[in-house]
Phi, psi and omega in degrees: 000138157322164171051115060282176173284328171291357216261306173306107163231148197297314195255359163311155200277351190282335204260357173279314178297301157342283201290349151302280199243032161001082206280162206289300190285004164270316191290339161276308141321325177284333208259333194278130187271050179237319196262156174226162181221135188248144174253120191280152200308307211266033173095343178220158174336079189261109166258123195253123143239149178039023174100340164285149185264106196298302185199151162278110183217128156334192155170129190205147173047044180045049185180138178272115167230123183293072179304159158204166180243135196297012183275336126011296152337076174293342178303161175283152186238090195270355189261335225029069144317107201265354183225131188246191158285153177237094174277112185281346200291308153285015179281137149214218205269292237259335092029278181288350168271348162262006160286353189259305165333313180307292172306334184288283196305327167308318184289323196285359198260347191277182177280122162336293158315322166244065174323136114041106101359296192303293172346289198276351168300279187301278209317299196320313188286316205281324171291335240189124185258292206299005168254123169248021170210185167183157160069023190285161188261132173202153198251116201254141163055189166295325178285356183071355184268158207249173194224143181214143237219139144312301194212155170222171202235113157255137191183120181067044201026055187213130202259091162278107154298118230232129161260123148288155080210198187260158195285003177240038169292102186304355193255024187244357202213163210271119160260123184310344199261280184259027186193065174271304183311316221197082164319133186311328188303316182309317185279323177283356197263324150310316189282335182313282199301004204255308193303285199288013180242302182303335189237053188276322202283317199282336192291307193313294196286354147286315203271027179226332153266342160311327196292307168299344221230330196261337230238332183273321189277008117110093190233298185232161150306176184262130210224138155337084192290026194225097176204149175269135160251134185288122155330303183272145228233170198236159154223129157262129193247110154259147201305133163232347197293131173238343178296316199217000000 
């Protein structure tokens, strides 16, 4: 089923095929130390600069194929579209550096003082080999909604699950109107941990085949597959305040 945890396979063909005929635009993605590349449940790819998503990328009909969102983009979107194609077959340096200029003038219209969640979420990972993952996903119930994880840690052989954010996040702090009692960050860090004590066995056995898969296709270091998950979810709040 999608989106699921059984959804991840090792032996799937995109990841077969990469590490097969290691087409020119995956080495350019994989080689630029500006970019992370996340592999995802159902088989296929998000290459992340600065928290924006350069690309989505598949394998179908025996052939790899690639979205971006269209702001991304100098082409014109005359459907309004939010994701257009992506040819990988013409990506080259000079091509992904205005995809990247692009994202940079995105970041920049925020407030100085409040970066991005994703920004500083892509700076982190690009620093630290012990975040081997981000953005993971889970589809909850029937109602479709959904819970999504910042970042995840393998570090001492213990697998931690990481909430961001910046410090001048209101869901970090009790509002007289809709949260006096109990900042939403409490509640959310609670619903983490109720997720991670119900799913520890599927969490093990997803984040080991992920693992082998980002290690065969040469992602992470070579990391201890004899690890445990912590129970307790992490929340990192970072200082982003630069006036005072």
């Amino acid at each position: 089923m999608k989106g699921t945890f059984s959804s991840l396979h090792p032996n799937a063909e995109i990841f077969k095929y990469i590490d097969q005929d290691k087409p020119l635009w995956w080495k350019l993605f994989r080689e630029d130390p500006d970019l992370h590349v996340e592999i995802r449940k159902d088989n296929y790819l998000n290459i992340y600069y600065l928290g924006g998503s350069i690309a989505k990328v598949a394998f179908k009909k025996k052939e790899f194929v690639a979205e971006i969102h269209h702001k991304y983009l100098d082409q014109k979107n005359p459907h309004n579209k939010t994701y257009l194609p992506l040819d990988l077959a013409s990506l080259d340096r000079e091509k992904l550096s205005r995809i990247k200029l692009k994202i940079e003038g995105n970041l920049r219209e925020r407030d100085y003082e409040h970066p991005s969640e994703k920004r500083i979420q892509g700076e982190m990972l690009l620093k630290n080999s012990n975040y081997i993952d981000s953005e993971f996903q889970y589809n909850q119930g029937s109602n479709n909604k959904k819970l999504r994880i910042d970042l995840v840690e393998l570090n001492d052989k213990k697998l931690t699950f990481i909430e961001l954010k910046g410090i001048s996040d209101n869901r970090l702090r009790n509002d007289e109107k809709s949260n006096h009692k109990t900042p939403e960050i409490i509640e959310q860090m609670n619903t983490y941990k109720s997720f991670i004590e119900t799913h520890k066995k599927d969490l093990l056995d997803y984040y080991t085949k992920l693992i082998k898969i980002k290690q065969n296709l040469r992602l992470l270091p070579v990391h201890d597959l004899e690890f445990k998950v912590n129970p307790i979810p992490k929340l990192i709040i970072v200082n982003t305040y630069k006036k005072s």
